[in-house]
C-alpha positions as CSV (number, residue, x, y, z in Angstrom):
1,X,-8.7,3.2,-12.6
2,X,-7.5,5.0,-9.8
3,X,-9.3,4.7,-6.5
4,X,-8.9,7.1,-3.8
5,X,-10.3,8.4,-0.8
6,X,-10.4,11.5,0.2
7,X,-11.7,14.8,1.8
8,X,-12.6,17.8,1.1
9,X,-14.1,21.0,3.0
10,X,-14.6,18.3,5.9
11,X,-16.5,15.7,4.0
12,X,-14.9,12.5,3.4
13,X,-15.4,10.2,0.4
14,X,-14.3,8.0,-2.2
15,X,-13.8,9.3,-6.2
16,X,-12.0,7.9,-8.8
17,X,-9.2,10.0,-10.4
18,X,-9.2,11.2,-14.2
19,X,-5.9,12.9,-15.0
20,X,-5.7,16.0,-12.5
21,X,-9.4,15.7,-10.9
22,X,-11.2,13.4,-8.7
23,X,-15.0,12.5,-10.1
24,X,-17.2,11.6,-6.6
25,X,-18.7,8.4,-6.7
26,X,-21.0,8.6,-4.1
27,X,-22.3,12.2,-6.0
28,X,-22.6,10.4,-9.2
29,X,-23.9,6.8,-8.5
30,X,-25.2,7.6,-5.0
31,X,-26.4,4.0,-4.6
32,X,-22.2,3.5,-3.9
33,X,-20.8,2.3,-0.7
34,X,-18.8,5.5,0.5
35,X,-15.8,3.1,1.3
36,X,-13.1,1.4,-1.1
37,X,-13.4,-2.0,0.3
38,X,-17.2,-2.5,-0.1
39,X,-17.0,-1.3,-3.4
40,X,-14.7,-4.3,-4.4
41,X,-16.7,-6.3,-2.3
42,X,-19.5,-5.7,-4.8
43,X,-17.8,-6.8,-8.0
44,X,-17.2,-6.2,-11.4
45,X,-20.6,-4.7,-11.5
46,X,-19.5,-1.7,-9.5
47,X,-15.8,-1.4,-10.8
48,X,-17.8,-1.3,-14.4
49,X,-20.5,1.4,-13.7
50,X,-17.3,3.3,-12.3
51,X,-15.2,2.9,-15.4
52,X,-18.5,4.1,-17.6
53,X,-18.6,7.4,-15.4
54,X,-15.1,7.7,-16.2
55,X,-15.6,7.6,-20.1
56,X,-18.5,9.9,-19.7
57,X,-16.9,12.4,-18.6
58,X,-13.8,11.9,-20.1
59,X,-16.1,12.1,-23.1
60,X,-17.5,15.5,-22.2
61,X,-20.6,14.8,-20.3
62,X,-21.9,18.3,-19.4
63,X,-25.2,18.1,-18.6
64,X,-24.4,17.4,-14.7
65,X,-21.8,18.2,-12.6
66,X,-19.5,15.5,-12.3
67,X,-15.9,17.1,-13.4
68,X,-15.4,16.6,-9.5
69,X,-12.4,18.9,-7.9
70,X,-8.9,19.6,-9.0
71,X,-6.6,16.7,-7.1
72,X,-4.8,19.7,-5.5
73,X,-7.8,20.9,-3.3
74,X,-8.6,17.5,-1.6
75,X,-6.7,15.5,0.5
76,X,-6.0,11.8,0.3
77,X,-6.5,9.6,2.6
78,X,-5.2,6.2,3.2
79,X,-7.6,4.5,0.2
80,X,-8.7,1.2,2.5
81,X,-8.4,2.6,6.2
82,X,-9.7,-0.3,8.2
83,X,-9.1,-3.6,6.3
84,X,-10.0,-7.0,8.2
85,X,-6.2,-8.1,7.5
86,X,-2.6,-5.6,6.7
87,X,-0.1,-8.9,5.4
88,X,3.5,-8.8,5.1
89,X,6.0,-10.8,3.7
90,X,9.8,-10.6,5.7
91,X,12.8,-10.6,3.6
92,X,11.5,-11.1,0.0
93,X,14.0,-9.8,-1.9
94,X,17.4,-11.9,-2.1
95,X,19.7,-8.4,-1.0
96,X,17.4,-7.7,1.5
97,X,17.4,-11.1,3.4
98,X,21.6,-10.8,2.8
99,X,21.8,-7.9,4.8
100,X,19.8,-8.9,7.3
101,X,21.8,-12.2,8.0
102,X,24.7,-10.1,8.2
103,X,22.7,-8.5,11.4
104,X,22.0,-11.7,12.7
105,X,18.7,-12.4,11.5
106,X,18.7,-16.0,9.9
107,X,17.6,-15.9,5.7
108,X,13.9,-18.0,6.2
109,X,13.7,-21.3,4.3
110,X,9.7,-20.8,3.5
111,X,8.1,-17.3,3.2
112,X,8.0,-15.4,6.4
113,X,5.0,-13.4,7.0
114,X,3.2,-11.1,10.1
115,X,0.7,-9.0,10.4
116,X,1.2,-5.1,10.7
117,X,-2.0,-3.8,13.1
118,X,-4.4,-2.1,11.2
119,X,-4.5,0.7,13.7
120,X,-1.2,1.5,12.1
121,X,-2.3,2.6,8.7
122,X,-2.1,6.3,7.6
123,X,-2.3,8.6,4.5
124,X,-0.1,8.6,1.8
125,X,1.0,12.5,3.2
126,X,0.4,12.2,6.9
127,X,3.2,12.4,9.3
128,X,4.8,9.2,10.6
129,X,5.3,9.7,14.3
130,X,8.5,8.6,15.8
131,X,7.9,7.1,19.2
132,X,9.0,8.4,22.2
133,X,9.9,4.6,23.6
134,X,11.8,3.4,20.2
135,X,15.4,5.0,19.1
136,X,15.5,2.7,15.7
137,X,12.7,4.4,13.6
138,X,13.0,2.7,9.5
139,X,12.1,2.5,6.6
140,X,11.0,-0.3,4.0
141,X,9.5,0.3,0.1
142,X,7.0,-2.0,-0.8
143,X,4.6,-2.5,-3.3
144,X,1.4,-3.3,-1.8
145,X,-1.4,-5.5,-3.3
146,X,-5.6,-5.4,-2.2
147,X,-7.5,-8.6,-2.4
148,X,-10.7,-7.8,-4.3
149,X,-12.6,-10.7,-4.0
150,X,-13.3,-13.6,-1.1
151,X,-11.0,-16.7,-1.6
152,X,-9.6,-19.1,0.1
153,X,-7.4,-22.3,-0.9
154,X,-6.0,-19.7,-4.1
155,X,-4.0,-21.3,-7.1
156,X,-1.2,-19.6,-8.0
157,X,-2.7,-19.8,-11.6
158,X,-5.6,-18.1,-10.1
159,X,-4.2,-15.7,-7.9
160,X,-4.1,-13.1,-10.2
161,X,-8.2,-13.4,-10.7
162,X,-8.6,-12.5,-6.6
163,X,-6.7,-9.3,-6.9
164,X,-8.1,-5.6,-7.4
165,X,-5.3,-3.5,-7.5
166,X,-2.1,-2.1,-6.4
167,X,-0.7,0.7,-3.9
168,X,2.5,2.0,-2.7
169,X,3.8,1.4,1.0
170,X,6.2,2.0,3.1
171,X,6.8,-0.4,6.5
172,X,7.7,1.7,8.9
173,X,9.5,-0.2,11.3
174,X,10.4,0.3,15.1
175,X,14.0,-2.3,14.9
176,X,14.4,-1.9,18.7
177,X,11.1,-3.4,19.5
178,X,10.8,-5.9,15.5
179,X,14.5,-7.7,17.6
180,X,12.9,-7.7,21.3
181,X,10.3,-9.9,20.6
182,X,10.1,-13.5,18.8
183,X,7.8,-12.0,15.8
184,X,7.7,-9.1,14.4
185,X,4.3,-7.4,15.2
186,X,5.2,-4.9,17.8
187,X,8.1,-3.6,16.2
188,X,5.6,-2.8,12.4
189,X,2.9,-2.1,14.2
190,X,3.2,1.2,15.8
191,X,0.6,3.9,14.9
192,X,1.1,6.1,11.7
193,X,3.9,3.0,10.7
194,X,1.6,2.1,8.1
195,X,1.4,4.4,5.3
196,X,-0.1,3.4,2.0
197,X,-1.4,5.1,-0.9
198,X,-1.9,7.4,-2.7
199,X,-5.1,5.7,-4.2
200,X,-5.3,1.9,-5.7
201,X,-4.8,1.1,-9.1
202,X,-6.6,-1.6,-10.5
203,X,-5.2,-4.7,-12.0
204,X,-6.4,-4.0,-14.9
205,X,-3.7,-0.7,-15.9
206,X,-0.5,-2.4,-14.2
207,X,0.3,-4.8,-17.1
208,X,3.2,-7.1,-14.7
209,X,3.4,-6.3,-11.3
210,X,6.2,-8.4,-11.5
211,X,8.6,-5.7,-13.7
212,X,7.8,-1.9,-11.5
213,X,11.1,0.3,-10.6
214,X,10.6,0.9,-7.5
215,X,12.7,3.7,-4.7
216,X,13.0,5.4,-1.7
217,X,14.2,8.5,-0.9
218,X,15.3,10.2,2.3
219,X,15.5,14.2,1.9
220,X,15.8,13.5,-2.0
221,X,18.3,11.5,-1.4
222,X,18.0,7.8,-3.1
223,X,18.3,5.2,-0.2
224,X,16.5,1.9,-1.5
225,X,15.7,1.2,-5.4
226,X,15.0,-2.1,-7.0
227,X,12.5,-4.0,-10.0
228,X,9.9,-5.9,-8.2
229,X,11.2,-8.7,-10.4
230,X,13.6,-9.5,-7.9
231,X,11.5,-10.9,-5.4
232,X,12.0,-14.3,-4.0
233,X,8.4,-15.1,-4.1
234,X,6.1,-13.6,-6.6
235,X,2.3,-12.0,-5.6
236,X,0.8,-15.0,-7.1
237,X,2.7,-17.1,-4.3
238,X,2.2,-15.3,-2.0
239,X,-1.1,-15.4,-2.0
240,X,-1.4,-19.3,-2.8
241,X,0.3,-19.3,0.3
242,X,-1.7,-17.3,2.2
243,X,-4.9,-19.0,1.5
244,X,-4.2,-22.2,2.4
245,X,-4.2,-20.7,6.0
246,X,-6.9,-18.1,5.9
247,X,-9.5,-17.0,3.7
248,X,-8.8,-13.7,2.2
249,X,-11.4,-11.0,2.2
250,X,-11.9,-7.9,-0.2
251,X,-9.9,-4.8,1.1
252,X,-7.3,-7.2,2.8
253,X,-4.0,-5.4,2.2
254,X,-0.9,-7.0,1.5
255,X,2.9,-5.9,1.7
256,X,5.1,-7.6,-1.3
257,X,8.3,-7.3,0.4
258,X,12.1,-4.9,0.4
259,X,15.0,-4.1,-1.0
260,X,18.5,-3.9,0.5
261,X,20.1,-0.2,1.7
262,X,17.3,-0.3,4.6
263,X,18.2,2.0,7.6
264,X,19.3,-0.8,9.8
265,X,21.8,-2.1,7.6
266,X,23.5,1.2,6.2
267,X,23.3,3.1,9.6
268,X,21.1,5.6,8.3
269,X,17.8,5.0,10.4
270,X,15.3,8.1,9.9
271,X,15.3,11.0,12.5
272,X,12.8,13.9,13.4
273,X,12.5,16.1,10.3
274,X,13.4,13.3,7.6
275,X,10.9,13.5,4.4
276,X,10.4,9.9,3.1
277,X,9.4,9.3,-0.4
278,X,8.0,6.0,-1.7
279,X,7.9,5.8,-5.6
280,X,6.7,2.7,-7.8
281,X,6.6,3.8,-11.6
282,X,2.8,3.0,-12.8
283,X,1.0,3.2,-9.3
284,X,2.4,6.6,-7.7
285,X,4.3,8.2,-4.9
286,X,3.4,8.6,-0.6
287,X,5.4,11.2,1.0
288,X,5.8,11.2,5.1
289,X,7.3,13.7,7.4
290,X,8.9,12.1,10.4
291,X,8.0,14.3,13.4
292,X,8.6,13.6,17.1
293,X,5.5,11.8,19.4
């Protein structure tokens, strides 16, 4: 399934999307939270009376209207907008940490994580604002995972059991301010610098995470494209890891990790006007406009 959320003529909600449409959940279960997280908070109980509306009216239920809207009338928002925890890893992907040593920054020895703010999240087709007190805006692919259900102390054997699904991301990142101070925060934290999207697809369509061609594109031009099978420490690691510090809620949002050819290793840092594109085959695109604060 494909969760999203969404508005349309001013009212926000959350639908599930079946082929070109969106089907309102809220409309046709109205005992539904009207928010992503709490509906992976409830379980498989929820997910499964959403995947039976989905075969109903993919069967050609008629008698009510539940068709929803054509995908190209509404617009989608970021699918979890306020998660207790945004998670990233640093320098997960062997090219990636090479061309950052060759800038100085050393290769980590144990996974390297920080947070990105949550007041930095966005929609998969908002603008990303490019602050008036940074002049080393860039850009980062990653696939991004959401924890579906409370854990804590997570097997990697069992990691896979505590996740609901899969989004695109891009982490935006302000280099000036990520090399002024001794962690990253500040520098992926800015607001808009978290756009993720365009809905989450649950675990259950992806069949390996762990094999998804993944790019980036500047203007239509290719600037970052890799397998997520390159990365240094697979999901199911990374969220062992994780839990050993902190126990993970549903809607928590994690970001998987780069590729090499970002911005501050090629030169080509993003400007005013630049389009960015973020594709991973199987879970979709986000597309961001760069505009000036």
């Amino acid at each position: 399934m494909k969760l999203a959320h969404y508005s349309l003529h001013g009212k926000l909600s959350v639908g599930v999307v079946s082929n070109d449409r969106i089907v309102d959940i809220p409309d046709n279960l109205p005992h539904m939270p009207v928010a992503i997280k709490d509906i992976l908070a409830g379980g498989e109980s929820y997910l499964k009376e959403i995947r039976q509306l989905i075969d109903w009216v993919t069967g050609g239920g008629t008698d009510r209207d539940a068709r929803g809207a054509l995908l190209s009338e509404v617009s989608l928002r970021a699918p979890i907008p306020d998660p207790q925890k945004y998670l990233a890893i640093g320098m997960n992907y062997q090219d990636h940490a090479e061309e950052a040593n060759a800038k100085g920054i050393p290769t980590p020895e144990t996974q390297l994580w920080f947070n990105k703010q949550v007041s930095c999240i966005t929609g998969p087709f908002d603008p990303i604002v490019y602050p008036r007190v940074s002049s080393k805006l860039d850009y980062e692919a990653e696939l991004g995972v959401v924890i579906g259900k409370r854990c804590r102390y997570v097997t990697e054997d069992d990691a896979r059991s505590v996740v609901a699904g899969y989004f695109v991301a891009n982490d935006v990142s302000a280099r000036d301010w990520q090399a002024a101070s001794p962690t990253f925060t500040l520098g992926k934290s800015f607001d808009t610098h978290g756009p993720i999207g365009p809905w989450i697809v649950t675990d259950d369509e992806i069949d390996d995470p762990h094999n998804l061609n993944m790019r980036l594109l500047v203007n239509g031009d290719v600037r970052q494209q890799t397998n997520t099978s390159k990365m240094i420490y697979n999901i199911w690691q990374q969220i062992s890891h994780l839990s050993q510090v902190m126990t993970l809620e549903p809607g928590d949002l994690i970001a998987t990790g780069t590729c090499a050819n970002v911005g501050m290793a090629t030169g080509n840092l993003l400007q005013p006007g630049d389009v960015v594109r973020v594709e991973i085959d199987g879970v979709g695109h986000i597309e961001n406009t760069v505009v000036p604060e």
